[in-house]
C-alpha positions as CSV (number, residue, x, y, z in Angstrom):
1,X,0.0,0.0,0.0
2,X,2.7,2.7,1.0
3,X,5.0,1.9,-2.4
4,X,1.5,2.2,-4.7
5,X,1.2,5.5,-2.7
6,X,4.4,6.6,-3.6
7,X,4.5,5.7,-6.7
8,X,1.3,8.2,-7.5
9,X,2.9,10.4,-5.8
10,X,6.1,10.8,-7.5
11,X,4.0,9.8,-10.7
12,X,2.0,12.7,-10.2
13,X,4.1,15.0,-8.1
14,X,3.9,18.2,-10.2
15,X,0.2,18.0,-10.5
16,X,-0.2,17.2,-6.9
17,X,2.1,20.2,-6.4
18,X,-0.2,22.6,-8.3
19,X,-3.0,21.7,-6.1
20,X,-0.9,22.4,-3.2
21,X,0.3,25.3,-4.0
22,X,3.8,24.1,-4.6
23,X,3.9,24.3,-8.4
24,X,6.2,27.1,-8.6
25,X,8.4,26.1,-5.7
26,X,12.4,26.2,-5.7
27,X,15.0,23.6,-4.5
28,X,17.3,26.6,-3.0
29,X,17.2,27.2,0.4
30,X,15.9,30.0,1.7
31,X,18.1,33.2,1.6
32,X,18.0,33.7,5.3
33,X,18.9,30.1,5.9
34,X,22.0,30.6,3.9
35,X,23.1,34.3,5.1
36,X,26.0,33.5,6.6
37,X,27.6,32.4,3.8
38,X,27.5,35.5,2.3
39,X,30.5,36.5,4.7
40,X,30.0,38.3,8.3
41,X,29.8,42.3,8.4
42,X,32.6,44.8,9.6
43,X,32.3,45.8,12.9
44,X,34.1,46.9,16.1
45,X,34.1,43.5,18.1
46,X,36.9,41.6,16.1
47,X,35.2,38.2,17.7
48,X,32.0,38.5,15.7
49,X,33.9,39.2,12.6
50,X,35.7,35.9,13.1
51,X,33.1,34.3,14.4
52,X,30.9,34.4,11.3
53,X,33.6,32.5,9.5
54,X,34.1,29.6,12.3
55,X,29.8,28.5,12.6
56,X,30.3,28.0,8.7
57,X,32.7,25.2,9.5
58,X,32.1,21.3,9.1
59,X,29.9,19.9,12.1
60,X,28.5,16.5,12.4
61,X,24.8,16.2,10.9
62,X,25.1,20.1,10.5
63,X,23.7,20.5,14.4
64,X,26.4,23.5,14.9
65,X,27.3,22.4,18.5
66,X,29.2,25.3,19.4
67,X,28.4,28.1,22.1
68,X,30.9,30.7,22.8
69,X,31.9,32.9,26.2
70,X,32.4,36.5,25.2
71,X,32.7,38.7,28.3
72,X,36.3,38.6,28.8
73,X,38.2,41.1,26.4
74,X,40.7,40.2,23.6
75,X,39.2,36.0,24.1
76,X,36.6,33.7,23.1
77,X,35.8,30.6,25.3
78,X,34.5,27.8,23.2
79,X,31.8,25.4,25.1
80,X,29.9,21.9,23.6
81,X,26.3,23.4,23.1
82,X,24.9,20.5,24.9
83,X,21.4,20.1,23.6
84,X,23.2,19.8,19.7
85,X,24.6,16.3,20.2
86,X,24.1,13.2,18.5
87,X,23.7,10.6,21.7
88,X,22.4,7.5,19.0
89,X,25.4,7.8,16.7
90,X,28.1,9.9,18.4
91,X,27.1,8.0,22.1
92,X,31.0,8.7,23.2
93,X,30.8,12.1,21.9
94,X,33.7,11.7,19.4
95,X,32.6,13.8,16.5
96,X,30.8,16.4,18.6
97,X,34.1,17.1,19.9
98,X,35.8,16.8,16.4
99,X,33.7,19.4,15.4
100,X,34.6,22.0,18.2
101,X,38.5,21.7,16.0
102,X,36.9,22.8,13.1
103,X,35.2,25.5,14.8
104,X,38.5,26.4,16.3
105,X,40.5,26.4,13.4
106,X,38.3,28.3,11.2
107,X,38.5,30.9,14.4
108,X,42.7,31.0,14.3
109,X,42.5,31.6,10.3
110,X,40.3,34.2,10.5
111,X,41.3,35.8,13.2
112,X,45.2,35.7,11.9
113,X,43.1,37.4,8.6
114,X,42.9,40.5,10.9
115,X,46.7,40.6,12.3
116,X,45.8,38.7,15.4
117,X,47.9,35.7,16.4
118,X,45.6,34.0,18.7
119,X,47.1,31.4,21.9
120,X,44.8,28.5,22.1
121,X,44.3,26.9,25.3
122,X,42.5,23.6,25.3
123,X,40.4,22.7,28.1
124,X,41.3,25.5,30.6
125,X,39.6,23.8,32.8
126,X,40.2,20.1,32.7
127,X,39.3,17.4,29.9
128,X,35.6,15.7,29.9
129,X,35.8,12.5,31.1
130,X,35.9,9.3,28.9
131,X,32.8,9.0,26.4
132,X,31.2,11.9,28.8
133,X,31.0,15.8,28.1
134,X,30.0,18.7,30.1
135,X,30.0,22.3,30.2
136,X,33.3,23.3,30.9
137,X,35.4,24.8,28.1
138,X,36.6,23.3,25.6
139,X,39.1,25.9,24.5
140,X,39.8,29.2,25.1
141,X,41.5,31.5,22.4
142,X,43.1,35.3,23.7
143,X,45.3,37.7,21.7
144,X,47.4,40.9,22.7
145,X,46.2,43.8,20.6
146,X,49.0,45.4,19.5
147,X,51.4,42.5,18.8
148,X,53.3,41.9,15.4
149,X,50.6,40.6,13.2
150,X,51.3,37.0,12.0
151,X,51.6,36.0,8.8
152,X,47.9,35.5,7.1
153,X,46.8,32.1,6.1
154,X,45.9,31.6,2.6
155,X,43.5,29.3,3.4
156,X,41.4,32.1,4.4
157,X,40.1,32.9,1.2
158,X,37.7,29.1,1.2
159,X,36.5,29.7,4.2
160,X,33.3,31.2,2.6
161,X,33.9,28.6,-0.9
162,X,33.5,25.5,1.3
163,X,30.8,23.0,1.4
164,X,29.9,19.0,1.8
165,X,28.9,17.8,-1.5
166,X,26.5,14.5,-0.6
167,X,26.1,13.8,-4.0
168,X,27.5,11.1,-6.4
169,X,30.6,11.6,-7.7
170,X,31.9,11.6,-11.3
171,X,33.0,8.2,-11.8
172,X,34.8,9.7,-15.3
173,X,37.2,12.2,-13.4
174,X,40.0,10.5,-11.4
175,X,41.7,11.8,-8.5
176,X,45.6,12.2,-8.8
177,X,48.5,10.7,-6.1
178,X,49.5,14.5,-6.3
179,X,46.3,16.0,-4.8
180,X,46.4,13.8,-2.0
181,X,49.9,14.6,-1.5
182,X,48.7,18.4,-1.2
183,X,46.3,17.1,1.2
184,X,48.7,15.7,3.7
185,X,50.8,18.7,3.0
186,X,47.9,21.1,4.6
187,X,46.5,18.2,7.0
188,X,49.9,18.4,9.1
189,X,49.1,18.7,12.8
190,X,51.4,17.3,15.4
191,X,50.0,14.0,16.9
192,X,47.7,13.8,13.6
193,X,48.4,11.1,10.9
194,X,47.1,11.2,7.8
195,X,46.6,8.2,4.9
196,X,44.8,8.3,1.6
197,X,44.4,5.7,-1.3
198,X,43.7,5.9,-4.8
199,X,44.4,2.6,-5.5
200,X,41.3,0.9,-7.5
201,X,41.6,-2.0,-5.8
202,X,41.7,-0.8,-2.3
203,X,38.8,2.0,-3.4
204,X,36.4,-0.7,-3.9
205,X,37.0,-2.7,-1.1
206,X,36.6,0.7,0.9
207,X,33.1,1.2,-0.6
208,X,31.8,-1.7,-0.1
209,X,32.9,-1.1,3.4
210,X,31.0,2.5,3.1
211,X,27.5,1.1,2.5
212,X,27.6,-1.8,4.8
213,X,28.0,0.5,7.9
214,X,25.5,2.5,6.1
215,X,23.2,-0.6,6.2
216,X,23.6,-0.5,9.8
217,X,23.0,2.6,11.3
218,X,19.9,2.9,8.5
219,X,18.9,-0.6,9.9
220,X,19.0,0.2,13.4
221,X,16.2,1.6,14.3
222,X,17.7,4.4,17.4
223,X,20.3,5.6,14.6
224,X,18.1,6.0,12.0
225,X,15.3,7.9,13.8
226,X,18.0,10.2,15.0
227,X,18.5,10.9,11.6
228,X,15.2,11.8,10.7
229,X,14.6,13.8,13.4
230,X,17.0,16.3,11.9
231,X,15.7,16.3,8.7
232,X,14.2,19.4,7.7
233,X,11.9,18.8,4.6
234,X,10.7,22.5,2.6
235,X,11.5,26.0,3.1
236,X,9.5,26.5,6.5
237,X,11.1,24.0,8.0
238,X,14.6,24.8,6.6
239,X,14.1,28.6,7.5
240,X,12.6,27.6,10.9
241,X,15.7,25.1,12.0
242,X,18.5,26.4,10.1
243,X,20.7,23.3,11.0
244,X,20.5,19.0,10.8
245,X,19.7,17.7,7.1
246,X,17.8,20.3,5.0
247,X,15.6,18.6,2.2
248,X,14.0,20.8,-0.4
249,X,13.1,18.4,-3.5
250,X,9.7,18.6,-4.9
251,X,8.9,14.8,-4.1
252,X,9.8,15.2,-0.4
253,X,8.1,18.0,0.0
254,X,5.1,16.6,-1.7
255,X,5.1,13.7,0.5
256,X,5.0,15.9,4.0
257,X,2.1,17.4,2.6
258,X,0.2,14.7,2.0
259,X,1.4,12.9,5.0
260,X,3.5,10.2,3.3
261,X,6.5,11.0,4.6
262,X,6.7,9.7,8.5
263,X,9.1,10.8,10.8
264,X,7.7,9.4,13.8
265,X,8.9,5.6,12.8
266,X,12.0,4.1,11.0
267,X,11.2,3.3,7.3
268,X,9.8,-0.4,6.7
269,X,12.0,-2.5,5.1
270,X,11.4,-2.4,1.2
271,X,9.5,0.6,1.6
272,X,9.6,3.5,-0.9
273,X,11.5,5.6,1.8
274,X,14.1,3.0,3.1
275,X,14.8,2.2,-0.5
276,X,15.6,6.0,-1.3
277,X,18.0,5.9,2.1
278,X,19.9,2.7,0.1
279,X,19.8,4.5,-2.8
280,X,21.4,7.9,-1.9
281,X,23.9,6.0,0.2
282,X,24.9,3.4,-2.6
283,X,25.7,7.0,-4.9
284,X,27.4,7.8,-2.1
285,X,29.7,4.8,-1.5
286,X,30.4,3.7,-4.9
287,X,31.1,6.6,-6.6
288,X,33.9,7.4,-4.5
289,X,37.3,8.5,-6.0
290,X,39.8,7.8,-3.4
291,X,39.5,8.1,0.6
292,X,41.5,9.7,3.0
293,X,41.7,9.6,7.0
294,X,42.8,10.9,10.0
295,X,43.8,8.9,13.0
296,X,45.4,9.4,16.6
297,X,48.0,7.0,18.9
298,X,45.6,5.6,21.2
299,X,45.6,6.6,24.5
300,X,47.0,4.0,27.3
301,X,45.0,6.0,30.2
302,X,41.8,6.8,28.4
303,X,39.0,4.4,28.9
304,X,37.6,5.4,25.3
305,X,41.5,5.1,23.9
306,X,41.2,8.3,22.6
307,X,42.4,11.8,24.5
308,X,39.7,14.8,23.7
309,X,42.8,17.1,22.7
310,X,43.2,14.3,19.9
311,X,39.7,14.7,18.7
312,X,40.1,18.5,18.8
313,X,43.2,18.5,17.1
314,X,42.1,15.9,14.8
315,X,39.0,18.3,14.2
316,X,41.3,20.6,13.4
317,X,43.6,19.1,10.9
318,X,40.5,18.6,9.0
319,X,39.2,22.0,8.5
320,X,42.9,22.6,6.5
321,X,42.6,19.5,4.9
322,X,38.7,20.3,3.6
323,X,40.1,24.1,3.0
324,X,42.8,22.5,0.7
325,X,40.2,20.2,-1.3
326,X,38.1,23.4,-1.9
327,X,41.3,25.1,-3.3
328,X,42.2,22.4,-5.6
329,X,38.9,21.8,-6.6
330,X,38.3,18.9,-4.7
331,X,35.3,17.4,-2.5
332,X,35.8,15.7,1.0
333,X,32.7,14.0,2.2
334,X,33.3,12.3,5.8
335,X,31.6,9.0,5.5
336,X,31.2,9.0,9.5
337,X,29.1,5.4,9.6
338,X,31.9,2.8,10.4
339,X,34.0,5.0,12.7
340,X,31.0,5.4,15.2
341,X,31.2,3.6,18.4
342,X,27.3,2.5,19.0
343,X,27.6,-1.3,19.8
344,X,25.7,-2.3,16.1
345,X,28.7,-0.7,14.2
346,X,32.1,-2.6,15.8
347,X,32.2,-5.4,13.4
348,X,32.6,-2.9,10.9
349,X,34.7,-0.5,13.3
350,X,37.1,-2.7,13.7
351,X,37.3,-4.1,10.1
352,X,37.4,-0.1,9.0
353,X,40.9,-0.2,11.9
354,X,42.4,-3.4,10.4
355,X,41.5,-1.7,6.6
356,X,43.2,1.7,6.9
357,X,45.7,1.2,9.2
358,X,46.7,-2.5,9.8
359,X,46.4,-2.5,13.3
360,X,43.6,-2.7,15.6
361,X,41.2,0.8,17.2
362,X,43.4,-0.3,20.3
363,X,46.8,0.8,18.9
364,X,45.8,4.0,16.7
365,X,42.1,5.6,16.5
366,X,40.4,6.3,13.1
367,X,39.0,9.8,13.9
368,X,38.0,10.6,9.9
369,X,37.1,8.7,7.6
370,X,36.6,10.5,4.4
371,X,35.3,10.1,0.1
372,X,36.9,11.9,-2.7
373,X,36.3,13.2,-6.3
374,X,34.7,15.6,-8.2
375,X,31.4,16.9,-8.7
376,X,29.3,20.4,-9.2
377,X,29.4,22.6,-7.0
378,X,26.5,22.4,-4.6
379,X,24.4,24.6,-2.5
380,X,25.9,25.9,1.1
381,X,24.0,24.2,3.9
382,X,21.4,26.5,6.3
383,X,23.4,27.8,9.4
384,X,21.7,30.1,12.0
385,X,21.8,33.2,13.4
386,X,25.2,34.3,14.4
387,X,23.9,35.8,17.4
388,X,22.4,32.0,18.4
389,X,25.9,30.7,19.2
390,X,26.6,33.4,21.7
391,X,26.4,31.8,25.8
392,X,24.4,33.7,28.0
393,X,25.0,32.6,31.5
């Protein structure tokens, strides 16, 4: 019943979307969804400036986690915004705290932009605890006005070019040794690593590897349902949200309307939506170029074998190593299913360990995991109001 549903419904879609008062709609995003993008305005307070550049960086499922401290002059305090976490599929908090590097990196660029060399201080006040966070600083960044400027970073000028193409890939346009040489070149971070293949044979093993830890966290229904309670389907919701997965196709929309597209329940297997979840992720997967990652010595004394300044710093490496890719034309798309820790996902957690690295998660920790190739550009995700991010107590 739900698939002859949907197949009207996409069968007659644009009529449907007459009647509904959709015919004329647009896939963009709304305009105020995507202001930031457009670059942040002049103004006294340095710290805004720079701060419009940093909540445009790379985030897990676009929730923009990041709260900042503002009342001590000449410093920005960085905090975990603790109701933007993803507890289903980030349940030790790893990539939530991968994405405060981003944040901080895309602070030290800009900043450096406007003759400011920035001290960053991580976790002034102590570490979170293994696979816990809390909301204590994660970093605090302070300048001297007045001191020699430091040299600019040229990666500065993609801060406003970047974006996360989820789309297929061009399986016609291959990616060179030399790029990913380039890479590793910007990637460099002390207690970083870095590793990328090209090689066909490796690729497809690697995809294959891709879409079976997509199977999972699609097939388990806590994952998935965290999933879909961050997608935002039309411009109302998209305008209304600004963050998580912003869906503005005809069809989609369509089916909200009508009330055929639940998010209240995981897709049935077979179903019209579960199939489109296989689908996008099998483009995703196997049209893949290359890979790259980024991994960190395991920690002897952390329960979680990972240290949160790894995960920061690993964050951090990333945001030059996406910057990079936008320079040379590139896309980086973090395929972040086989590196999460929820109990469903360590077969593949561990085969992803033994595939990239040789060794086992208990030597060396696969922090990125990471597509590459070419494709149009696409659209820059919604982010919201810069004033949003700012902590007020």
């Amino acid at each position: 019943m739900e698939r002859r549903r949907f197949i009207r419904l996409a069968g007659g879609g644009v009529a449907l979307a007459a009647t509904l008062g959709l015919g004329a709609c647009s896939t963009r995003y709304p305009d105020e969804a995507v202001a930031a993008w457009q670059g942040p305005a002049d103004g006294s307070d340095v710290r805004w400036w720079a701060l419009g550049y940093a909540i445009l960086s790379p985030n897990s499922h676009n929730r923009q986690p990041w709260l900042v401290d503002l009342r001590e002059p000449d410093a920005i305090t960085l905090h975990v915004d603790l109701q933007r976490t993803l507890p289903m599929t980030d349940p030790w908090y790893r990539q939530i705290v991968v994405s405060q590097g981003t944040f901080i990196e895309s602070l030290v660029i800009a900043l450096r932009e406007r003759g400011l060399e920035p001290r960053v201080e991580l976790f002034p006040r102590g570490a979170f605890a293994p696979r816990q966070i809390d909301d204590r600083p994660v970093a605090r960044l302070s300048w001297t006005p007045g001191a020699p400027a430091p040299r600019r970073d040229p990666l500065f000028a993609q801060l406003l070019r970047r974006h996360t193409a989820k789309v297929p890939y061009d399986t016609t346009r291959t990616v060179a040794p030399a790029t990913l040489d380039a890479l590793r070149e910007a990637a460099h971070l002390d207690g970083v690593r870095y590793g990328g293949t090209v090689a066909t044979d490796r690729v497809q093993a690697l995809r294959t590897l891709c879409m079976d830890s997509a199977k999972v966290e699609l097939t388990t229904p806590r994952t998935v349902m965290e999933s879909l309670q961050l997608t935002r389907v039309g411009p109302g919701e998209i305008a209304r949200h600004r963050d998580g997965i912003s869906v503005n196709g005809l069809i989609p929309r369509v089916a909200v309307a009508v009330g055929a597209f639940d998010r209240s329940q995981p897709p049935a297997e077979g179903s019209s939506g579960w199939r489109q979840m296989m689908d996008r992720f099998e483009g995703h997967s196997f049209t893949a170029m290359g890979f790259v990652w980024l991994s960190t010595p395991y920690a002897q004394d952390s329960a979680a074998g990972t240290t949160r300044h790894a995960e920061v710093n690993a964050g951090r490496a990333y945001m030059r190593l996406q910057l990079k890719a936008t320079e040379l034309g590139l896309q980086v798309h973090p395929m972040s299913q086989a590196p999460q820790e929820f109990a469903e996902m360590k077969p593949h957690y561990d085969a992803m360990h033994q595939a990239l690295l040789g060794r086992p998660a208990t030597e060396e920790v696969v922090q990125m995991f990471c597509r590459v190739g070419y494709c149009p550009e696409q659209p820059h995700t919604p982010r919201r109001p810069l004033r949003d991010f700012a902590k007020t107590a």
